[in-house]
C-alpha positions in Angstrom: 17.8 -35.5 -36.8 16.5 -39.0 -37.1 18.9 -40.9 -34.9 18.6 -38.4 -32.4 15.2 -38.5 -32.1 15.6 -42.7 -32.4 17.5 -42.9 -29.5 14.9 -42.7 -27.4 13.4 -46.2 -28.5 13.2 -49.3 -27.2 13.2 -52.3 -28.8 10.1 -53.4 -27.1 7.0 -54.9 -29.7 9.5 -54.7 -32.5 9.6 -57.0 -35.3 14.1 -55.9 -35.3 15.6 -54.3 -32.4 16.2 -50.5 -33.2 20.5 -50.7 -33.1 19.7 -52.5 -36.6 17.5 -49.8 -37.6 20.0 -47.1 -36.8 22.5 -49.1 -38.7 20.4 -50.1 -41.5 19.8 -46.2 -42.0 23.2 -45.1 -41.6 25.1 -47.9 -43.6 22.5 -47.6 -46.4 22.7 -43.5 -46.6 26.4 -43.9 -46.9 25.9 -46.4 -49.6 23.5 -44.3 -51.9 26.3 -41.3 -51.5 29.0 -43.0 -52.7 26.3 -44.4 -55.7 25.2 -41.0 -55.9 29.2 -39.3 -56.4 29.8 -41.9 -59.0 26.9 -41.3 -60.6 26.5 -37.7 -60.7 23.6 -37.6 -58.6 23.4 -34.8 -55.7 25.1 -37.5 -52.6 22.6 -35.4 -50.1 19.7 -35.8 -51.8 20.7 -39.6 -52.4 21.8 -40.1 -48.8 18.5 -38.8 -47.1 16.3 -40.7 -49.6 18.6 -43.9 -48.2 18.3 -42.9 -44.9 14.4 -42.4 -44.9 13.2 -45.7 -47.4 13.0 -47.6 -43.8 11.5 -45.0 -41.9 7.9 -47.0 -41.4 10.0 -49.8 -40.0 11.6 -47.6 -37.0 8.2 -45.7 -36.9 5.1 -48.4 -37.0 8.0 -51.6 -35.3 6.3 -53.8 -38.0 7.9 -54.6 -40.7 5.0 -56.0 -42.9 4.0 -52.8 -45.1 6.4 -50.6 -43.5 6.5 -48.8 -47.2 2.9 -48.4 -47.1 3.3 -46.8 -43.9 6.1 -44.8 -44.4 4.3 -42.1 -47.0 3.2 -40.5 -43.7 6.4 -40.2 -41.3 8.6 -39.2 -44.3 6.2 -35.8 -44.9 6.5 -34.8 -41.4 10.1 -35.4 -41.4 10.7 -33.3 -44.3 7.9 -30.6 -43.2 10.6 -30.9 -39.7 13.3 -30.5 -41.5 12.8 -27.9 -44.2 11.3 -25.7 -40.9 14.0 -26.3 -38.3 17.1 -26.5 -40.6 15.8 -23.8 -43.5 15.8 -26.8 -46.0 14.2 -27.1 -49.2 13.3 -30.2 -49.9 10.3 -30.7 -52.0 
């Protein structure tokens, strides 16, 4: 869902070009899962918290308080994605 939806960016006004976003949030969603498996932690659960801890980078370009920022995007990203994959998460 995200990556599909961050293809459509450019890379103009950005403080990193998006390919490192993507790759950021891919490499470090793969990372918590295999964290997550050792740990005993649900790996999808892990992985999509991963994926999303950058999200006010791709969303606002900036990077300065991008966490601050992110509060926002990651609600309507999990309001998207409980509604249009019948998820759950809280």
């Amino acid at each position: 869902m995200l990556f599909s939806e961050m293809k459509a960016l450019s890379d103009e006004d950005r403080d990193l070009p998006i390919r490192w976003s993507v790759m950021h949030i891919y490499t470090s969603s793969q990372i918590a899962k295999i964290l997550a498996l050792k740990r005993g932690i649900d790996p999808e659960l892990a992985g999509i918290t991963a994926a999303l801890h950058d999200i006010g980078v791709v969303k606002t370009k900036k990077r300065e308080n991008h966490a601050e920022a992110a509060k926002r995007y990651v609600y309507e990203i999990i309001e998207t994605y409980n509604s249009t994959h019948r998820g759950s998460l809280p």
